[in-house]
Biopython code that builds the backbone (N, CA, C, O; Angstrom):
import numpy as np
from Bio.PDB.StructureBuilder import StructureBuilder

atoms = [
    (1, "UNK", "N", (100.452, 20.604, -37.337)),
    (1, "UNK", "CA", (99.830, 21.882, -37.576)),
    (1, "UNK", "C", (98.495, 21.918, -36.826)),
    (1, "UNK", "O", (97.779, 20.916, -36.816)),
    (2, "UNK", "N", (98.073, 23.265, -36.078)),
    (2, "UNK", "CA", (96.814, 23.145, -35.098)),
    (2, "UNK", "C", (95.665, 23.597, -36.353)),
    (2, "UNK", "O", (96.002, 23.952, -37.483)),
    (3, "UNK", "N", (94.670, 23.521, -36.004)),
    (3, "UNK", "CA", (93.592, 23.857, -36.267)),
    (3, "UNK", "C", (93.799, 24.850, -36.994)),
    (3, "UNK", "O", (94.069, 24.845, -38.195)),
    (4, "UNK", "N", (93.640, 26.025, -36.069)),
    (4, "UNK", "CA", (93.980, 27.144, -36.498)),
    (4, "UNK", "C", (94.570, 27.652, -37.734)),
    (4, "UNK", "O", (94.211, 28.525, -38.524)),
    (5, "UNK", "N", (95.693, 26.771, -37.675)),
    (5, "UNK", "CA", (96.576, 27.129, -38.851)),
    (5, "UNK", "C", (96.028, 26.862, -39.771)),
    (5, "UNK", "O", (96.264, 27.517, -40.786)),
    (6, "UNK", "N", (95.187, 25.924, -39.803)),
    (6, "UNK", "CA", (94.730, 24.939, -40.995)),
    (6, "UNK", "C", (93.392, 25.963, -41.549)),
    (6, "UNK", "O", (93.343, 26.490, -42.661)),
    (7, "UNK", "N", (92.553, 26.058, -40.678)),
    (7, "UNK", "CA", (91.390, 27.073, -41.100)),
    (7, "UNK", "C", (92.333, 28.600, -41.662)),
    (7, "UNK", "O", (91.913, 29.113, -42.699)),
    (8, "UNK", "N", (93.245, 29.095, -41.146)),
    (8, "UNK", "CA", (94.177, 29.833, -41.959)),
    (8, "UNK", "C", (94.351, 29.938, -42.916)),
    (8, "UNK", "O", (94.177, 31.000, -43.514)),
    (9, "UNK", "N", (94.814, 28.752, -43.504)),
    (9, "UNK", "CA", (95.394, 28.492, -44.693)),
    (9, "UNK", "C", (94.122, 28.127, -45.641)),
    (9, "UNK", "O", (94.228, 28.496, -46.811)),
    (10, "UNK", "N", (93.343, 27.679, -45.398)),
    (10, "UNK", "CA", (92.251, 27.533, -46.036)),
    (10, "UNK", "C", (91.521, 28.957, -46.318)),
    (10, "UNK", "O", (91.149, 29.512, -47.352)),
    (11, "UNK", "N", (91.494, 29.176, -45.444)),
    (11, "UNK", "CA", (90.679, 31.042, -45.419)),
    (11, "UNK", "C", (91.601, 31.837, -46.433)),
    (11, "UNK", "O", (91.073, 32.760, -47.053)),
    (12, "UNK", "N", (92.745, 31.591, -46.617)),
    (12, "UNK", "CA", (93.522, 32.561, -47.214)),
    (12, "UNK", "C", (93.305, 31.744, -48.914)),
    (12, "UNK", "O", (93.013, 32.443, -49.884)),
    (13, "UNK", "N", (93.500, 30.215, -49.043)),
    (13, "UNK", "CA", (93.859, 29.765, -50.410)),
    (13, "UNK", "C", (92.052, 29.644, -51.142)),
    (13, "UNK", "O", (91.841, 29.395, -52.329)),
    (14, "UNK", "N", (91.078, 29.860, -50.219)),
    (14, "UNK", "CA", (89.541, 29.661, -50.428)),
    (14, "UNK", "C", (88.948, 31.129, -50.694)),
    (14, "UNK", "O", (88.050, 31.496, -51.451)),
    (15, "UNK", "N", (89.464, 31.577, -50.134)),
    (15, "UNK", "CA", (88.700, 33.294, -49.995)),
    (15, "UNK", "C", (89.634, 34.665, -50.278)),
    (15, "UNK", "O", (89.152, 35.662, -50.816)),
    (16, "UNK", "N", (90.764, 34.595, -49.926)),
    (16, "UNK", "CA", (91.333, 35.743, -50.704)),
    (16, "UNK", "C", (92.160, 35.285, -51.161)),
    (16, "UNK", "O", (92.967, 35.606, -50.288)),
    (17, "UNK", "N", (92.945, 34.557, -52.100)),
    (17, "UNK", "CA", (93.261, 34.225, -53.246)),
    (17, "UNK", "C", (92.068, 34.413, -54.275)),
    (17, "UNK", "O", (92.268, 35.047, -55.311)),
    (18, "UNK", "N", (91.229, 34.041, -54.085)),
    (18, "UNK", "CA", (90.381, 33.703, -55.566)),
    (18, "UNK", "C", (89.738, 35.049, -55.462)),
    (18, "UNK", "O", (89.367, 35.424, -56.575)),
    (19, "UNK", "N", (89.516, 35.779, -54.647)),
    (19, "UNK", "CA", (89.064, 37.330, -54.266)),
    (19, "UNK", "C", (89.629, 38.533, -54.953)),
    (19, "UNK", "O", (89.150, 39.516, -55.519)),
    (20, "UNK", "N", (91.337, 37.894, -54.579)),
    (20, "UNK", "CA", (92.223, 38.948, -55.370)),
    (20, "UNK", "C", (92.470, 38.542, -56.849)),
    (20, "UNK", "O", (93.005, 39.362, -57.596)),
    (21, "UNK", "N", (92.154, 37.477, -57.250)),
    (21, "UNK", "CA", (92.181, 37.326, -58.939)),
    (21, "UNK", "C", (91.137, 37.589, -59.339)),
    (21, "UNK", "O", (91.330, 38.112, -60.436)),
    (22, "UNK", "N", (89.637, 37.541, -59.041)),
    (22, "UNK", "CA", (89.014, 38.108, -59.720)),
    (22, "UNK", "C", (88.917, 39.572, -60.152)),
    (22, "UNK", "O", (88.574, 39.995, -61.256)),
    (23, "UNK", "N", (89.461, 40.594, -58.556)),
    (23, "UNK", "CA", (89.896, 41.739, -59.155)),
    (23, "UNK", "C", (90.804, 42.220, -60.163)),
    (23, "UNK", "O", (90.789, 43.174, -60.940)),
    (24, "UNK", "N", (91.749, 41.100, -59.873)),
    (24, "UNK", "CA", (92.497, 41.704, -61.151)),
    (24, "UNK", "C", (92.229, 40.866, -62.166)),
    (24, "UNK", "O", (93.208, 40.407, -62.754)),
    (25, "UNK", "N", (90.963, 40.487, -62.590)),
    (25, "UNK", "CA", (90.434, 39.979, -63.620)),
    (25, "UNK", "C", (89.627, 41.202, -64.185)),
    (25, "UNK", "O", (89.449, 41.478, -65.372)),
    (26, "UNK", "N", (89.175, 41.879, -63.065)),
    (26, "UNK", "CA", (87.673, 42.973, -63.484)),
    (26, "UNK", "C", (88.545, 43.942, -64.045)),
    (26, "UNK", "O", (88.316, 44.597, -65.062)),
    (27, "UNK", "N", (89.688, 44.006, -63.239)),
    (27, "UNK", "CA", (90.701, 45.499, -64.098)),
    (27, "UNK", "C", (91.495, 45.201, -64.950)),
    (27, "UNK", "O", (91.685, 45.963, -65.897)),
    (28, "UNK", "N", (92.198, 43.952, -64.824)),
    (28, "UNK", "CA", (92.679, 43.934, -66.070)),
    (28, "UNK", "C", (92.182, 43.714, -67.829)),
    (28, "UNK", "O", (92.693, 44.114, -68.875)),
    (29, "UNK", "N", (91.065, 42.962, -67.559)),
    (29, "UNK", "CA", (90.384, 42.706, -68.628)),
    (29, "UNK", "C", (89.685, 43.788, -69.416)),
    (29, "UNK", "O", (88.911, 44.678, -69.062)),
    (30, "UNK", "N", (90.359, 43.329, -71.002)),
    (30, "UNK", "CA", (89.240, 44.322, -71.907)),
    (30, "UNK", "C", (89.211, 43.693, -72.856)),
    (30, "UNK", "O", (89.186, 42.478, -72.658)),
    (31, "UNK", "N", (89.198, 44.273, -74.634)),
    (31, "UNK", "CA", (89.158, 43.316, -74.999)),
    (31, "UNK", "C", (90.256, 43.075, -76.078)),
    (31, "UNK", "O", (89.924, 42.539, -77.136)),
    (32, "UNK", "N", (91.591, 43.457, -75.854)),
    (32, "UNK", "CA", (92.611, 43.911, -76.140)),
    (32, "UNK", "C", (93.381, 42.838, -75.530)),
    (32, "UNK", "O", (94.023, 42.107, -76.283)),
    (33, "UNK", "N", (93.417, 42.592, -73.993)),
    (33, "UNK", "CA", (94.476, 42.359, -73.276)),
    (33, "UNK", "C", (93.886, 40.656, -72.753)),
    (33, "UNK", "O", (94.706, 39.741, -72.824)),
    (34, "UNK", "N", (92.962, 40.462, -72.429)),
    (34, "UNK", "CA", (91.938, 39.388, -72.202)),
    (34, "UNK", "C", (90.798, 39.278, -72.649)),
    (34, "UNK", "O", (89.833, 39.432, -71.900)),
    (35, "UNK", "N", (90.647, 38.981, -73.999)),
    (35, "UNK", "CA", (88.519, 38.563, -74.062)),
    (35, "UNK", "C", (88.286, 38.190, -73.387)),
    (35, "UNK", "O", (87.612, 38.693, -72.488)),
    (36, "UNK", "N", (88.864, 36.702, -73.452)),
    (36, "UNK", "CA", (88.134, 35.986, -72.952)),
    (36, "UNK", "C", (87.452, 36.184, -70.828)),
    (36, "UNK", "O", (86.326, 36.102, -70.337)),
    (37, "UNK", "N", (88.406, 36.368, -70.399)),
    (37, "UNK", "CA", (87.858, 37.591, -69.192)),
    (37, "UNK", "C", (87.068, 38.417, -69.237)),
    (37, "UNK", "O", (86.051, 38.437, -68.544)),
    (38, "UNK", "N", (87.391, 39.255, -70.065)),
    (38, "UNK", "CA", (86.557, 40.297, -70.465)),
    (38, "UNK", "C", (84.906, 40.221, -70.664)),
    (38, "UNK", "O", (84.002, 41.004, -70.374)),
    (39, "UNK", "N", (84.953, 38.354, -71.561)),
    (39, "UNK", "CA", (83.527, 37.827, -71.851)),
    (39, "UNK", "C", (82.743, 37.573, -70.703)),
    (39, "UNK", "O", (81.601, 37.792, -70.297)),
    (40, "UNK", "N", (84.005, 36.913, -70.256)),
    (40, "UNK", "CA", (82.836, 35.613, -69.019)),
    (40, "UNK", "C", (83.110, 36.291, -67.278)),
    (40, "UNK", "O", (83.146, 35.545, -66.299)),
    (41, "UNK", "N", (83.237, 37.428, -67.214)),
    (41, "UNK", "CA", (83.685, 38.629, -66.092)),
    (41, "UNK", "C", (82.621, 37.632, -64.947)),
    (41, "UNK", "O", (82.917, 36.986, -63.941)),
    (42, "UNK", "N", (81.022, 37.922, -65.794)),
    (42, "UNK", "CA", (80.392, 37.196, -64.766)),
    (42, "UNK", "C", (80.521, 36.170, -64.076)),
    (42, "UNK", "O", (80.225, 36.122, -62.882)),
    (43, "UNK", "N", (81.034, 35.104, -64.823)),
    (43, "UNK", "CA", (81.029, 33.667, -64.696)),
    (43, "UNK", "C", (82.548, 33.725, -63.552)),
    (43, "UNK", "O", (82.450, 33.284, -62.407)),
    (44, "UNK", "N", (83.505, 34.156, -63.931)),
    (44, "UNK", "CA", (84.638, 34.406, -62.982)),
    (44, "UNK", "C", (83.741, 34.867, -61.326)),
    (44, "UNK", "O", (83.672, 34.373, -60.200)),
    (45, "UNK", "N", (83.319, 35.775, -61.856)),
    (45, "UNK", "CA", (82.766, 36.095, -60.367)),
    (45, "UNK", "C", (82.125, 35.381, -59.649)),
    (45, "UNK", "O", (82.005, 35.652, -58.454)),
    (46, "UNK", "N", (81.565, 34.306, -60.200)),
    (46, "UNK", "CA", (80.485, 33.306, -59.787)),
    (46, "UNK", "C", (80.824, 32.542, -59.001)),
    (46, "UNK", "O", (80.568, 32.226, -57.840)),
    (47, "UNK", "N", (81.952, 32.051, -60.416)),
    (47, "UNK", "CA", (83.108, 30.719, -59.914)),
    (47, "UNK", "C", (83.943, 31.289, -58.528)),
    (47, "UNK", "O", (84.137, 30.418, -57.680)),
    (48, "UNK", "N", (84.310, 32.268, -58.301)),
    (48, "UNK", "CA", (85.459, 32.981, -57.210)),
    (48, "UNK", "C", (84.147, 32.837, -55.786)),
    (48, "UNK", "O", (84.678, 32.179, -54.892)),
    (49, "UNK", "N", (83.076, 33.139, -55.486)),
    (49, "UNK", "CA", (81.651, 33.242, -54.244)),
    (49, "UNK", "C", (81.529, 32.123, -54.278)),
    (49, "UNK", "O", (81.784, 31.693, -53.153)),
    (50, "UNK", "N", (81.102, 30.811, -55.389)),
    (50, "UNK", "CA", (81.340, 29.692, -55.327)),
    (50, "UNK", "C", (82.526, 28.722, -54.560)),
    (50, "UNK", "O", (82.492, 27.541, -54.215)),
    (51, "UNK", "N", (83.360, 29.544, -54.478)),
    (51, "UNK", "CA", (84.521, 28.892, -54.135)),
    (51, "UNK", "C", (84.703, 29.644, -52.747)),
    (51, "UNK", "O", (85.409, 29.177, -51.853)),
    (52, "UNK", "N", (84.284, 30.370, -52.678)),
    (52, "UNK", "CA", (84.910, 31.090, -50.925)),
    (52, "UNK", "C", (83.736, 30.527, -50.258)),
    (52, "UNK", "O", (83.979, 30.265, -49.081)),
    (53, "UNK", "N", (82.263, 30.193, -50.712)),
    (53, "UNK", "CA", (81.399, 29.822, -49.578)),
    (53, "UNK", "C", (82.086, 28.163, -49.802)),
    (53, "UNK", "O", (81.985, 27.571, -48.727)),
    (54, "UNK", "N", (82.708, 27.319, -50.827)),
    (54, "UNK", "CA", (82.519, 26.281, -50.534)),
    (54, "UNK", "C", (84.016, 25.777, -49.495)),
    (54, "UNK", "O", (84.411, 24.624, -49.321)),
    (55, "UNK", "N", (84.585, 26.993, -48.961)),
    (55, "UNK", "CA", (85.954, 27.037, -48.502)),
    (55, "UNK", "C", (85.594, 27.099, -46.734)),
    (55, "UNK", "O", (85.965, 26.472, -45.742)),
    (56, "UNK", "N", (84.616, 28.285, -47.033)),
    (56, "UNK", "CA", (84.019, 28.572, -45.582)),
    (56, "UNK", "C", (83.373, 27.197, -45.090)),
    (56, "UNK", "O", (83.730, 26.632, -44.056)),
    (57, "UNK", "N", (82.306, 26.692, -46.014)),
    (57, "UNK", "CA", (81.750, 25.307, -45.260)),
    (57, "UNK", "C", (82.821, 24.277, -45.005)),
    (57, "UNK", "O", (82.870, 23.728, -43.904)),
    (58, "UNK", "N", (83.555, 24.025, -45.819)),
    (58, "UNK", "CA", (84.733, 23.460, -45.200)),
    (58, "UNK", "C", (85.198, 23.420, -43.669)),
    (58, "UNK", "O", (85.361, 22.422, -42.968)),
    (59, "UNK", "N", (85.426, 25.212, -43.226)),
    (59, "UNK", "CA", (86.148, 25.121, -42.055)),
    (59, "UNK", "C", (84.963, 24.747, -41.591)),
    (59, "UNK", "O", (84.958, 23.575, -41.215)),
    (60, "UNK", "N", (83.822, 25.389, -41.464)),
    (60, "UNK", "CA", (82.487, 25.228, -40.692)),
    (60, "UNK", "C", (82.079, 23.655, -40.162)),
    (60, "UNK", "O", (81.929, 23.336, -38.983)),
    (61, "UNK", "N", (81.951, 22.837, -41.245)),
    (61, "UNK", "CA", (82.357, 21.309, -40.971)),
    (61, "UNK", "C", (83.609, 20.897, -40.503)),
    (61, "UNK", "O", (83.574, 19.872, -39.822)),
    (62, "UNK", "N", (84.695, 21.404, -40.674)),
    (62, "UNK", "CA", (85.738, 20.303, -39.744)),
    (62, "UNK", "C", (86.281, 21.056, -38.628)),
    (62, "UNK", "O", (87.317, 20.683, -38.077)),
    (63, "UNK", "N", (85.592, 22.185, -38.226)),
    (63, "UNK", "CA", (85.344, 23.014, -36.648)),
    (63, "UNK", "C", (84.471, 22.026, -35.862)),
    (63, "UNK", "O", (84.589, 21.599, -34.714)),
    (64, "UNK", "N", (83.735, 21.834, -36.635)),
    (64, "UNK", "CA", (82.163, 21.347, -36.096)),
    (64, "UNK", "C", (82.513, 19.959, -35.658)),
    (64, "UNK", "O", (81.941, 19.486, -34.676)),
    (65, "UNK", "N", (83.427, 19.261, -36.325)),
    (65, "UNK", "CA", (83.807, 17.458, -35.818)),
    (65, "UNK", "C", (85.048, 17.656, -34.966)),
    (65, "UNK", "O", (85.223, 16.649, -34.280)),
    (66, "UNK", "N", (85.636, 18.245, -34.833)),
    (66, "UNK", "CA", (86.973, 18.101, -34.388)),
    (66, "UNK", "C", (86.905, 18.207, -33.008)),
    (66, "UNK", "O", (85.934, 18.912, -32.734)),
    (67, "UNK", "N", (87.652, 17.726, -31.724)),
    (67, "UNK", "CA", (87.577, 17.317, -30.790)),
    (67, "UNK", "C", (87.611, 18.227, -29.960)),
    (67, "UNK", "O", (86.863, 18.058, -28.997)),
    (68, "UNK", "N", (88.530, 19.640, -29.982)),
    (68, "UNK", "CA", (88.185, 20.825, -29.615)),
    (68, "UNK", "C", (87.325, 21.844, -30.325)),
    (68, "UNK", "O", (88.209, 22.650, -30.617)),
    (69, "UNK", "N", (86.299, 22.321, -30.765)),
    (69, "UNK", "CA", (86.016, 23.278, -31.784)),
    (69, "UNK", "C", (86.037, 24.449, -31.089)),
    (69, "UNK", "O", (85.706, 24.652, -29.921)),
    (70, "UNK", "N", (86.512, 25.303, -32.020)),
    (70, "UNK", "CA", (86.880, 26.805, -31.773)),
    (70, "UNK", "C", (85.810, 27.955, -32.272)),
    (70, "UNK", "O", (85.902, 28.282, -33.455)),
    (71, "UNK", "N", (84.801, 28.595, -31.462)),
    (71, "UNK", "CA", (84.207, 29.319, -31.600)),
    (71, "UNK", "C", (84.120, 30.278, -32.260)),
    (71, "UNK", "O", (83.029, 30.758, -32.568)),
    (72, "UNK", "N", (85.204, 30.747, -32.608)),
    (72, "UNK", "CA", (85.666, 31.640, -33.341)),
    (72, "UNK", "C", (85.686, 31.824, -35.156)),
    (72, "UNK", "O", (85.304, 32.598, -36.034)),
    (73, "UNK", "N", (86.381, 30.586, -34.979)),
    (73, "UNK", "CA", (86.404, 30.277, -36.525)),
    (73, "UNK", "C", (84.973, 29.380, -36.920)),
    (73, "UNK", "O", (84.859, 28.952, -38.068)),
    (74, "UNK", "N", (83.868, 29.120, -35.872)),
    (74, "UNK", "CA", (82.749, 28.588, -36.619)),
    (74, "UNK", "C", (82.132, 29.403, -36.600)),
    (74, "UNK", "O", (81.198, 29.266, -37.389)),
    (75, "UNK", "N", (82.113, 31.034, -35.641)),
    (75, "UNK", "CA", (81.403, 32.116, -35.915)),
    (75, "UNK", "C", (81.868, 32.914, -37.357)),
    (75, "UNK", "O", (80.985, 33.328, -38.108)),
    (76, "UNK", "N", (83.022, 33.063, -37.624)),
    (76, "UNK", "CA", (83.514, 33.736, -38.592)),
    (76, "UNK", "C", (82.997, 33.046, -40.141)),
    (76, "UNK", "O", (82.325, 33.599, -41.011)),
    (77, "UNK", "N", (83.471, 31.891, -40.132)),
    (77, "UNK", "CA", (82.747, 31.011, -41.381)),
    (77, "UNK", "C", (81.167, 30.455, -41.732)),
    (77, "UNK", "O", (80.779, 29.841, -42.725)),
    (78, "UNK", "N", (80.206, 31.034, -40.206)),
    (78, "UNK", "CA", (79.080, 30.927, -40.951)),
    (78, "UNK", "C", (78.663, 32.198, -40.858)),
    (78, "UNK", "O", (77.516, 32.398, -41.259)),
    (79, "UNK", "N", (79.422, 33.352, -40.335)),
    (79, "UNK", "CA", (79.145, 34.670, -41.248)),
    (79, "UNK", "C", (79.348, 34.769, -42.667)),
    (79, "UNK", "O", (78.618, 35.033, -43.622)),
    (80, "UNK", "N", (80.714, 34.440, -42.496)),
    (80, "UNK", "CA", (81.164, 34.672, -44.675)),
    (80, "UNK", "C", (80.685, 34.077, -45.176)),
    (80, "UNK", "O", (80.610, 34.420, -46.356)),
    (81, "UNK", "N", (79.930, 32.676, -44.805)),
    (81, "UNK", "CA", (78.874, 31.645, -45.828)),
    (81, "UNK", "C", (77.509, 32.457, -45.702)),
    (81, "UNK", "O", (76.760, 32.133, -46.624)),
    (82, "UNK", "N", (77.063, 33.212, -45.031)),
    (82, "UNK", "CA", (75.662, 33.936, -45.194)),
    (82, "UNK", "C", (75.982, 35.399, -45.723)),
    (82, "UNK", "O", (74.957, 35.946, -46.130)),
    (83, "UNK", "N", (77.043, 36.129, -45.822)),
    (83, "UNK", "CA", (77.521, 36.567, -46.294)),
    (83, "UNK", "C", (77.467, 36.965, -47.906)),
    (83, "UNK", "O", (76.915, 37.877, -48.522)),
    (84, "UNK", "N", (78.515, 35.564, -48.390)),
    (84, "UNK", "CA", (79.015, 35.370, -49.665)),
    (84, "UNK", "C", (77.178, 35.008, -50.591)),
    (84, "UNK", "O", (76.742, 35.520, -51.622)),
    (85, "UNK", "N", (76.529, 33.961, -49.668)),
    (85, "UNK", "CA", (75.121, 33.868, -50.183)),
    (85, "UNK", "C", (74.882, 34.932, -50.828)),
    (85, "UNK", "O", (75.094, 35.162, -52.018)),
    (86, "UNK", "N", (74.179, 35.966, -49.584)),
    (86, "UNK", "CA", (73.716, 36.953, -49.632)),
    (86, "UNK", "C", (74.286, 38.074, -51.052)),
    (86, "UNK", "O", (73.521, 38.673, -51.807)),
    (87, "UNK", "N", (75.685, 38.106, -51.101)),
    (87, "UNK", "CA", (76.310, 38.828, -52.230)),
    (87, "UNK", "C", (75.877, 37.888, -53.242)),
    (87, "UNK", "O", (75.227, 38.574, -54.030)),
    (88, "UNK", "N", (75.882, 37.039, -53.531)),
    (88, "UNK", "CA", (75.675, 35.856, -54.752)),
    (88, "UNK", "C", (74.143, 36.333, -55.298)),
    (88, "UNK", "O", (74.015, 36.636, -56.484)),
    (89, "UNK", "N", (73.130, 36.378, -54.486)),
    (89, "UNK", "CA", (72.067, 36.425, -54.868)),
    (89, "UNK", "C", (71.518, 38.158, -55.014)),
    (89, "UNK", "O", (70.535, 38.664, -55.555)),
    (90, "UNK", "N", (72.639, 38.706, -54.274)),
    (90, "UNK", "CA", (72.267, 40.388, -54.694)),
    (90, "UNK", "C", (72.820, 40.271, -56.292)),
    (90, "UNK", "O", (72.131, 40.809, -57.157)),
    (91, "UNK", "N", (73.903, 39.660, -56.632)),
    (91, "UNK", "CA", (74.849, 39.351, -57.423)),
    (91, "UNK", "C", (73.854, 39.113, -58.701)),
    (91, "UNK", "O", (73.459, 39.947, -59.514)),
    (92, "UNK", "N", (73.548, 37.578, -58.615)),
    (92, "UNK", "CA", (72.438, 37.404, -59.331)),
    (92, "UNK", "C", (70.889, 37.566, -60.081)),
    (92, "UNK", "O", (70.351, 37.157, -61.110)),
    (93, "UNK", "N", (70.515, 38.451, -58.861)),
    (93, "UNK", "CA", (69.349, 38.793, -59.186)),
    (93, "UNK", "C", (69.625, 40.395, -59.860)),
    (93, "UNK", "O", (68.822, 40.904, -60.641)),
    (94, "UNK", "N", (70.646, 40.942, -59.500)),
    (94, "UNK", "CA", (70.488, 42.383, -60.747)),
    (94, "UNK", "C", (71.610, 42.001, -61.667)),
    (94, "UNK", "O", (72.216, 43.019, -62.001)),
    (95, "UNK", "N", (72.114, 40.909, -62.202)),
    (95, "UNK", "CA", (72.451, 41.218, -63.312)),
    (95, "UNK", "C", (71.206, 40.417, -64.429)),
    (95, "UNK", "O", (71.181, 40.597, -65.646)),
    (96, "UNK", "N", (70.295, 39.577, -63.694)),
    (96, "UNK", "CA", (68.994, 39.556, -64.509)),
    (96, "UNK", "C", (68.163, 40.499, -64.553)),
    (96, "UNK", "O", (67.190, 40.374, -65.298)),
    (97, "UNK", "N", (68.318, 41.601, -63.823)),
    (97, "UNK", "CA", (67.511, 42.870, -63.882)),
    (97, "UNK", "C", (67.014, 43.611, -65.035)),
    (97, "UNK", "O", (66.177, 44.491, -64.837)),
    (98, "UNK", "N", (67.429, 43.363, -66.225)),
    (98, "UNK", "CA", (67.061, 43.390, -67.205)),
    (98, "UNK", "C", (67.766, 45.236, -67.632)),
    (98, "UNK", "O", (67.251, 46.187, -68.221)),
    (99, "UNK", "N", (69.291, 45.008, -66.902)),
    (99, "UNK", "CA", (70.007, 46.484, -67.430)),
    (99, "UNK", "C", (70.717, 45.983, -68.947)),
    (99, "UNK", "O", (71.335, 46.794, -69.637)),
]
sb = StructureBuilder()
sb.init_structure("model")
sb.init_model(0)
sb.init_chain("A")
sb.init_seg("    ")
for serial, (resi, resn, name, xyz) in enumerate(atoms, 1):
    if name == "N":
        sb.init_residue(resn, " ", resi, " ")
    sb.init_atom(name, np.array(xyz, "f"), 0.0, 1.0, " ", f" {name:<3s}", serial, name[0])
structure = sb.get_structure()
């Protein structure tokens, strides 16, 4: 399997997998059908940005060692890691906003 494929498959099981369950965590949850979702909505969301920047550094590091590295996929993954930051801490700082 090339590179490629591999940052693929990673991009897909790191970043939209855990992307698309948290949405259907935010919609499905109430407090009927999931509390416990329903409770920890935040913490899901946390855990899901947690997990796509720590998916992105992944490719970002084994782009970065590998004997050909591909420009492409080390431009793309240290966008979505400054990115996902960036949402994390917009993320974070207004739900301490005190609404």
């Amino acid at each position: 399997m090339t590179n490629n494929k591999k940052f693929l498959m990673v991009e897909i099981f790191f970043l939209v997998v855990p992307l698309i369950l948290a949405f259907i965590n935010a919609s499905y949850s109430d407090l009927r059908n999931f509390q416990w979702g329903y409770d920890n909505i935040n913490t899901i969301s946390t855990l899901v940005i947690v997990i796509a920047i720590l998916g992105n550094i992944y490719i970002y590091w084994k782009n970065k060692i590998s004997v050909f590295p591909n420009k492409i996929w080390k431009n793309i993954s240290l966008i979505l890691i400054i990115l996902l930051f960036l949402f994390w801490y917009l993320g974070y700082s207004l739900s301490n906003f005190g609404f």
